[in-house]
SEPA-995453 format. One record per residue (C-alpha): residue number from 1; residue in three letters; x, y, z. Coordinates in steps of 0.05 Angstrom, whole numbers. Last residue first. Layout:
// SEPA-995453
+-----+-----+--------+--------+--------+
:   k :   r :     px :     py :     pz :
+-----+-----+--------+--------+--------+
: NUM : ala :      X :      Y :      Z :
...
+-----+-----+--------+--------+--------+
END
This chain:
// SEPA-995453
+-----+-----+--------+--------+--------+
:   k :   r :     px :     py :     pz :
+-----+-----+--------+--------+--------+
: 138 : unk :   -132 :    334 :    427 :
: 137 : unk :   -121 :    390 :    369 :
: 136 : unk :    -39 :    366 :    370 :
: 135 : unk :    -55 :    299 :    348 :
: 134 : unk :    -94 :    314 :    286 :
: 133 : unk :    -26 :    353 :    267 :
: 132 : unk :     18 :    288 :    283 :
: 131 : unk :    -36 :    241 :    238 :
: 130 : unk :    -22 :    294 :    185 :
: 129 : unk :     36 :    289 :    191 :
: 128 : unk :     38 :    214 :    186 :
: 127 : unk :      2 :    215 :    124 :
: 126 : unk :     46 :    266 :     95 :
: 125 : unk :    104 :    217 :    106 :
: 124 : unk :     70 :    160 :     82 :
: 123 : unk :     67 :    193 :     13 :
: 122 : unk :     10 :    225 :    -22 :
: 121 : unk :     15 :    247 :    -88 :
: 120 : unk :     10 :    180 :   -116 :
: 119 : unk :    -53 :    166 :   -100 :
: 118 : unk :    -77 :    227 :   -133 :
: 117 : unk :    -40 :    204 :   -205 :
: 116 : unk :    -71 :    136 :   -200 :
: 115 : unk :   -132 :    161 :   -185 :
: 114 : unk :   -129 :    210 :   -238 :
: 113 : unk :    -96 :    155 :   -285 :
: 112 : unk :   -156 :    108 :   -275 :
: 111 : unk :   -203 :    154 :   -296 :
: 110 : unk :   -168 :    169 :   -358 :
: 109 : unk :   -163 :     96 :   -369 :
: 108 : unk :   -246 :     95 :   -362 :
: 107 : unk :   -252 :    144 :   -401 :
: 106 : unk :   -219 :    122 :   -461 :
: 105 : unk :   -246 :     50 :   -459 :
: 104 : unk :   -320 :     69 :   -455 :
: 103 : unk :   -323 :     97 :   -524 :
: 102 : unk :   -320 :     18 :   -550 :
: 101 : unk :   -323 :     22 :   -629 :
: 100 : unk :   -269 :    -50 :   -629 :
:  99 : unk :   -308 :    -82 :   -574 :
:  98 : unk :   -281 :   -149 :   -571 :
:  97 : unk :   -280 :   -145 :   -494 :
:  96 : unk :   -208 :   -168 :   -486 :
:  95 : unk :   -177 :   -184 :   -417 :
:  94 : unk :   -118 :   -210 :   -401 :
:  93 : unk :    -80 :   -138 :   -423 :
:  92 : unk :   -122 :   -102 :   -367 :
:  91 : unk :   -160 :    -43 :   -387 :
:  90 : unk :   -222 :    -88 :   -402 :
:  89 : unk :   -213 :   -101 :   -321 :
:  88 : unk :   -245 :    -36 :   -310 :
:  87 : unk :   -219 :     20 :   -263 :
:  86 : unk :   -136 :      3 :   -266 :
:  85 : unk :    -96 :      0 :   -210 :
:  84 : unk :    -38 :    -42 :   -222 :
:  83 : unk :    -33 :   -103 :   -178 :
:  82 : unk :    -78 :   -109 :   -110 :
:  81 : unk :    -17 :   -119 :    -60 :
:  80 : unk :     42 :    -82 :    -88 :
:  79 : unk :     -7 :    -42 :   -121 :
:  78 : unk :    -39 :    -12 :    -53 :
:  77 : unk :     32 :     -1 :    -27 :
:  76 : unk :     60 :     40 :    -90 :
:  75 : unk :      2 :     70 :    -92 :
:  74 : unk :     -1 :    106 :    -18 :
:  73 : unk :     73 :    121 :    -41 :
:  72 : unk :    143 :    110 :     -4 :
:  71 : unk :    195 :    161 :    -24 :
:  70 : unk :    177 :    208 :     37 :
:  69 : unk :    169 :    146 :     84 :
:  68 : unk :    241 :    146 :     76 :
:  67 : unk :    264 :     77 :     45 :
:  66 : unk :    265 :     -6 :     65 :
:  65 : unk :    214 :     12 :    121 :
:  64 : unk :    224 :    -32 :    175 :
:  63 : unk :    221 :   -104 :    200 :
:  62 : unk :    241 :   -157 :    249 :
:  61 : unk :    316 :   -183 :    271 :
:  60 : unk :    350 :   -169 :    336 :
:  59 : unk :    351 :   -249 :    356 :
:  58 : unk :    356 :   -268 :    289 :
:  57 : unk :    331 :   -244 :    213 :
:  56 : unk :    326 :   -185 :    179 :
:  55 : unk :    261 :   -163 :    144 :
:  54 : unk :    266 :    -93 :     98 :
:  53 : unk :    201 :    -59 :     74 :
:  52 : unk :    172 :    -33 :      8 :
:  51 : unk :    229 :    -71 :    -40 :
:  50 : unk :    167 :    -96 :    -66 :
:  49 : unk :    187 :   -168 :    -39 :
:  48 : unk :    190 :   -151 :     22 :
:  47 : unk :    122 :   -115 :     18 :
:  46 : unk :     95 :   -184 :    -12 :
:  45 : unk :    133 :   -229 :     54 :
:  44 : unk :    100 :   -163 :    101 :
:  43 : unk :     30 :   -179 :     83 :
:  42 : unk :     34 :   -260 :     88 :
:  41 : unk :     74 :   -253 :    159 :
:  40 : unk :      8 :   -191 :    173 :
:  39 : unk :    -46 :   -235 :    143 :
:  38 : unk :    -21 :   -302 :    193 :
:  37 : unk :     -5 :   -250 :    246 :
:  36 : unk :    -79 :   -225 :    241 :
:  35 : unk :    -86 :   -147 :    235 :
:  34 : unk :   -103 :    -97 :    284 :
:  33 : unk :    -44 :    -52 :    275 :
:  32 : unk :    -18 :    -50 :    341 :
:  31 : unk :    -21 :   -121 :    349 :
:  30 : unk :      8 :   -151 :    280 :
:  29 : unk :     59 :   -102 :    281 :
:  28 : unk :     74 :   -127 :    355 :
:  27 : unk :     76 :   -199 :    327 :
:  26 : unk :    108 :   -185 :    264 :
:  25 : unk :    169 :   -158 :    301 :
:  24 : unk :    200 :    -82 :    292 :
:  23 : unk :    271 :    -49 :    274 :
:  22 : unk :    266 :     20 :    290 :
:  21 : unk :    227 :     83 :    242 :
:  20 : unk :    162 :     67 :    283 :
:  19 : unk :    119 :    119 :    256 :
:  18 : unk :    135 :     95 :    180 :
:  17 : unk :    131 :     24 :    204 :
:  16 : unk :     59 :     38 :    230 :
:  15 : unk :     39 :     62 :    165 :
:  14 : unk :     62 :     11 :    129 :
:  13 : unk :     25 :    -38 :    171 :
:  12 : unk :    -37 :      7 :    159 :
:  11 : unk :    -28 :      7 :     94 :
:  10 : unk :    -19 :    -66 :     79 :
:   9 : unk :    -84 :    -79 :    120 :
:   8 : unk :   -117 :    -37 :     69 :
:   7 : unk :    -90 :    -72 :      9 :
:   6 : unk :   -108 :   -145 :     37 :
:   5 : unk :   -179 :   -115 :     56 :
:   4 : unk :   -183 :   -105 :    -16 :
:   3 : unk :   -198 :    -31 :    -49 :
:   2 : unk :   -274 :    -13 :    -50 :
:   1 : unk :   -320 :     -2 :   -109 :
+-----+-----+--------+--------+--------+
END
């Protein structure tokens, strides 16, 4: 199990924009983080939309974090990409195995909560600490 390359690239442009607190373009995002500017525009339109990141317009315009990386949540990013986490799809409302006596359905939403529940607990300010305290060994 892996999380899409979609989610990924969405936190890695996050957490540029949390380093870079000033306004930013999609082209240098799209440099320094590695990412296509096709999947960095399409990336940053669903963060917009989140309420995860600002875009203004014009000459001065780009993007930046649309609150304190404190308040911004390695889930919140993930799910504004991917959707809800959730371990199985049977967890999903679309989805019906017909499995009244199913024991599997219990543990795998308890599952799903403890990752949901870790993810949470970091925010993109940690993450960039940490990045800052890795720095400071070199």
């Amino acid at each position: 199990m892996h999380m899409t390359l979609e989610a990924d690239y969405a936190v890695r442009i996050v957490e540029f924009l949390a380093v870079h607190p000033e306004r930013i373009d999609a082209k240098t995002i799209s440099e320094k983080t590695n990412v296509t500017l096709r999947f960095t525009l399409k990336i940053l339109r669903t963060l917009v939309a989140d309420g995860i990141v600002c875009s203004y317009k014009g000459a001065k315009g780009g993007y930046k974090l649309a609150k304190p990386p404190q308040e911004i949540t390695l889930r919140r990013v993930i799910e504004a990409v991917e959707g809800p986490y959730m371990l199985s799809r049977c967890q999903g409302d679309s989805y019906s195995c017909h499995r009244t006596d199913c024991r599997l359905h219990s543990i795998y939403s308890e599952i799903s909560s403890l990752v949901r529940d870790k993810l949470d607990s970091y925010t993109f300010d940690s993450i960039c600490s940490c990045d800052e305290e890795e720095g400071k060994d070199i």
